[in-house]
Residue frames as qw, qx, qy, qz and C-alpha x, y, z in Angstrom:
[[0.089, -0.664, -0.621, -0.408, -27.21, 124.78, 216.74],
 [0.075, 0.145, -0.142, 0.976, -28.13, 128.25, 217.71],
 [0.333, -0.457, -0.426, -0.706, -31.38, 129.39, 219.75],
 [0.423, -0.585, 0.325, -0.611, -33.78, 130.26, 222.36],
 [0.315, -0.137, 0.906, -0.247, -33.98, 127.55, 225.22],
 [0.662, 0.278, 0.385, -0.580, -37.51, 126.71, 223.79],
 [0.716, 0.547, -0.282, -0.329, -36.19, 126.15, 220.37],
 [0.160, 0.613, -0.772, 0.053, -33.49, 124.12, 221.59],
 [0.498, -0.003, 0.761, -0.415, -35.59, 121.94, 223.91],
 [0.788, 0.393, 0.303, -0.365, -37.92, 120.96, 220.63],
 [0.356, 0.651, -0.670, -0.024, -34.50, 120.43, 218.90],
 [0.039, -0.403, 0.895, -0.188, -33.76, 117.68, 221.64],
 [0.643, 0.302, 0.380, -0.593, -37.15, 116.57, 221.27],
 [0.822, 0.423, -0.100, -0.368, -37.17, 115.77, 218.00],
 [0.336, 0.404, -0.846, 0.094, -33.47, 113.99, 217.72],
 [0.396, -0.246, 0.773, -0.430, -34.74, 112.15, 220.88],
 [0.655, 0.118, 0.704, -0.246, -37.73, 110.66, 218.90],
 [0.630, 0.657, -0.352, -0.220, -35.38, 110.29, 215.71],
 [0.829, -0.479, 0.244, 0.153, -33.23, 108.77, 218.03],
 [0.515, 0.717, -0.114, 0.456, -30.03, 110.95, 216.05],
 [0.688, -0.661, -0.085, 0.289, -27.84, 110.67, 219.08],
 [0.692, -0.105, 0.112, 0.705, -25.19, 112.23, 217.57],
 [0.063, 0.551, 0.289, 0.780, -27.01, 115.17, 216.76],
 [0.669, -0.715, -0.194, -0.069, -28.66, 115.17, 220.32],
 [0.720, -0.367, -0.121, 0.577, -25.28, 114.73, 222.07],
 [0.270, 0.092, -0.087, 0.955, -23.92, 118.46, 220.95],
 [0.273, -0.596, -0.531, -0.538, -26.78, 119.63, 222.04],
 [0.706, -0.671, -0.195, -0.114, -26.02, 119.17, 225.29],
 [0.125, -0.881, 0.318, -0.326, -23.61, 120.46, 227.69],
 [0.590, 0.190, -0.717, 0.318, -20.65, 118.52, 229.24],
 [0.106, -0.081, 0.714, -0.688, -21.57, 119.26, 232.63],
 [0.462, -0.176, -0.625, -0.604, -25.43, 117.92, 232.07],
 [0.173, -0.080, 0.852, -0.488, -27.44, 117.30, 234.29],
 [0.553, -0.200, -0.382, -0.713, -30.96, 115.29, 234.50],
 [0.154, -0.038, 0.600, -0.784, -33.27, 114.73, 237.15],
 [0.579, -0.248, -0.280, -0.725, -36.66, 112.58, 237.53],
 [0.809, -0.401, -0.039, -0.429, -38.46, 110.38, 239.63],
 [0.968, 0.132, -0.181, 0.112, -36.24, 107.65, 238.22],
 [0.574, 0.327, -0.070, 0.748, -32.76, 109.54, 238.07],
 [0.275, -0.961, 0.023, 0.021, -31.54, 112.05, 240.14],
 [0.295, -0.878, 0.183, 0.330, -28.83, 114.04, 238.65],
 [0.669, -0.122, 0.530, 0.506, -26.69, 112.21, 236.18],
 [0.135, -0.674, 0.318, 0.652, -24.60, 113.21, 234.11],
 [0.589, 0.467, -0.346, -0.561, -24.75, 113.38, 229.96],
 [0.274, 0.316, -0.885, -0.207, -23.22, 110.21, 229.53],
 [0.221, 0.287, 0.860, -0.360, -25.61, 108.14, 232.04],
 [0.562, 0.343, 0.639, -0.399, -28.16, 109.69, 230.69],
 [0.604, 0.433, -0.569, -0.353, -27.38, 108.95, 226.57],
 [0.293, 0.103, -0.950, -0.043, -26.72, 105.35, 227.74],
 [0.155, 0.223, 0.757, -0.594, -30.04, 105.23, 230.27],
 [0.338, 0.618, 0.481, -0.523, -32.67, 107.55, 228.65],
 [0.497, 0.454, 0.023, -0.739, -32.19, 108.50, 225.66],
 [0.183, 0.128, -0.908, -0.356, -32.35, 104.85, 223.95],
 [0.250, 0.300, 0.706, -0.591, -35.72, 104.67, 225.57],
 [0.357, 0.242, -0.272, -0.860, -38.05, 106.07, 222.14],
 [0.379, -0.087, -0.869, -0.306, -38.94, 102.50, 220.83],
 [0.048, 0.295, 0.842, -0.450, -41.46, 102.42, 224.26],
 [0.276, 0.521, 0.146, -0.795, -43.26, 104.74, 222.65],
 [0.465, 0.597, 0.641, 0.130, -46.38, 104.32, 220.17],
 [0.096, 0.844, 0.363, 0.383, -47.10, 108.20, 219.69],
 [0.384, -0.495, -0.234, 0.743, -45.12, 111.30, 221.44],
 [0.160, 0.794, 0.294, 0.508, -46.46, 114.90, 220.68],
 [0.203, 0.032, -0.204, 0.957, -45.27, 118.20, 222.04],
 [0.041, -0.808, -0.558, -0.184, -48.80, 120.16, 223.35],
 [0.157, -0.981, 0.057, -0.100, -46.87, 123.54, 224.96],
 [0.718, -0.004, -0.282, 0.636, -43.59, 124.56, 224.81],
 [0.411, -0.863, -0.267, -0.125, -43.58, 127.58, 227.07],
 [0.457, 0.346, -0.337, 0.746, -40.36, 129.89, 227.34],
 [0.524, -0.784, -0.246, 0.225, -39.82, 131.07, 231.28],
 [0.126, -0.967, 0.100, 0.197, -37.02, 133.32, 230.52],
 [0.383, 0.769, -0.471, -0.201, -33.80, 133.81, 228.90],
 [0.045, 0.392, -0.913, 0.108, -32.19, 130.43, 230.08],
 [0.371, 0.139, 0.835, -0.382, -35.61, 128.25, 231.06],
 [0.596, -0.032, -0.475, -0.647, -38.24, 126.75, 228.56],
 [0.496, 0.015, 0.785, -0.370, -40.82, 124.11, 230.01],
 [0.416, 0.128, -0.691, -0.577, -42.34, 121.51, 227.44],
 [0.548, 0.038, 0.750, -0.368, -45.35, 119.45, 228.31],
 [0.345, 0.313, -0.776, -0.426, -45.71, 116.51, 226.48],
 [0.839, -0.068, 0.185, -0.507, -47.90, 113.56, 225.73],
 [0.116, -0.493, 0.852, 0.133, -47.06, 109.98, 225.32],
 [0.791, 0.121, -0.027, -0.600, -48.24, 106.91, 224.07],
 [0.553, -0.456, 0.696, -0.037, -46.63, 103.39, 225.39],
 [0.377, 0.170, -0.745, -0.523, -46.74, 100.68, 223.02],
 [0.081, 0.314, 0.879, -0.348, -49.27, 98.59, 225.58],
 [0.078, 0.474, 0.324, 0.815, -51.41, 102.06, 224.75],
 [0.450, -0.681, -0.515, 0.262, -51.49, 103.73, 227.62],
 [0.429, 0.618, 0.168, 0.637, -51.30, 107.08, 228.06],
 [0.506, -0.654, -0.424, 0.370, -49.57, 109.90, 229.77],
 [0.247, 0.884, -0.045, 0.394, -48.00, 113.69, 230.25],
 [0.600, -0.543, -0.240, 0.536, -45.52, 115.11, 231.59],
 [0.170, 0.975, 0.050, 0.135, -43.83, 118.08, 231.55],
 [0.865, 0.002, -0.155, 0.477, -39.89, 119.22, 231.70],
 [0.076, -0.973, 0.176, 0.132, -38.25, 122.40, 232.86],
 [0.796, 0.051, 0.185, 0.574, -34.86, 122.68, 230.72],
 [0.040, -0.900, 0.166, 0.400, -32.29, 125.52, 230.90],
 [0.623, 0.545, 0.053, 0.558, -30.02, 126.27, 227.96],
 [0.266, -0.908, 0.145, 0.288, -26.85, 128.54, 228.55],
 [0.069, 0.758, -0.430, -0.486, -24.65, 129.62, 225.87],
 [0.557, 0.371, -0.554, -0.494, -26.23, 128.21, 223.75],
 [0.436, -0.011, -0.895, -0.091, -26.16, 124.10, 225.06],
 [0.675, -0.554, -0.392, -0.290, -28.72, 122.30, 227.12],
 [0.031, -0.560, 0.670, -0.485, -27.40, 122.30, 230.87],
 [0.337, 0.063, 0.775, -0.531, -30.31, 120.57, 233.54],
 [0.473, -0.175, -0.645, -0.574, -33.35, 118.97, 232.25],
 [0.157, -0.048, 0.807, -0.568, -36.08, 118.08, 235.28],
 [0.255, -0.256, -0.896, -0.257, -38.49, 115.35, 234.56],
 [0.511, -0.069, 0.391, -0.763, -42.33, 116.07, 236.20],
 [0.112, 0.057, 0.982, 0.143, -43.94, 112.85, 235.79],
 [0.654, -0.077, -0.012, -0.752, -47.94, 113.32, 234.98],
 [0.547, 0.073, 0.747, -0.372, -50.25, 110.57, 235.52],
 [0.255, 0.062, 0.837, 0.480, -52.03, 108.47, 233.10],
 [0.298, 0.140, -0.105, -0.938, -54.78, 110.37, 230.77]]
């Protein structure tokens, strides 16, 4: 798949909560990195076998701004909805470079 970082980032978005891992995985660069509270740094494979089998916690996930920073940097803040039904945001800074995802850095938000 071709496009800006923004479009890509709502690309991994949506496979993420299709959970279409095989469409997600080329998405993403062999050198990957990803980076939150939880996780600091790992690499694609950690984090397809860590994070992205994670969707089913979720009641409700919605994009509210995706928000291109320049040719290589989109930021997406998102909402969630746990299945307990609590609720929170966060927000992600992801670069894209030639074309695949590279870094992805988790901001946790609080609960809404």
């Amino acid at each position: 798949m071709t496009g800006t970082p923004a479009e890509l980032a709502e690309a991994a978005f949506r496979l993420y909560r299709a959970q279409d891992r095989a469409a997600a995985f080329a998405l993403y660069a062999d050198d990957f990195t990803f980076t939150s509270p939880q996780d600091d740094r790992i690499g694609k494979d950690a984090f397809f076998a860590r994070c992205f089998p994670t969707a089913d916690r979720f009641a409700e996930q919605r994009l509210l701004h995706v928000t291109p920073a320049d040719g290589e940097l989109a930021f997406l803040h998102y909402e969630y909805v746990l299945t307990d039904g609590t609720r929170y945001r966060n927000v992600e800074a992801i670069t894209v470079r030639d074309g695949l995802i590279r870094d992805v850095q988790v901001f946790f938000g609080g609960k809404v």
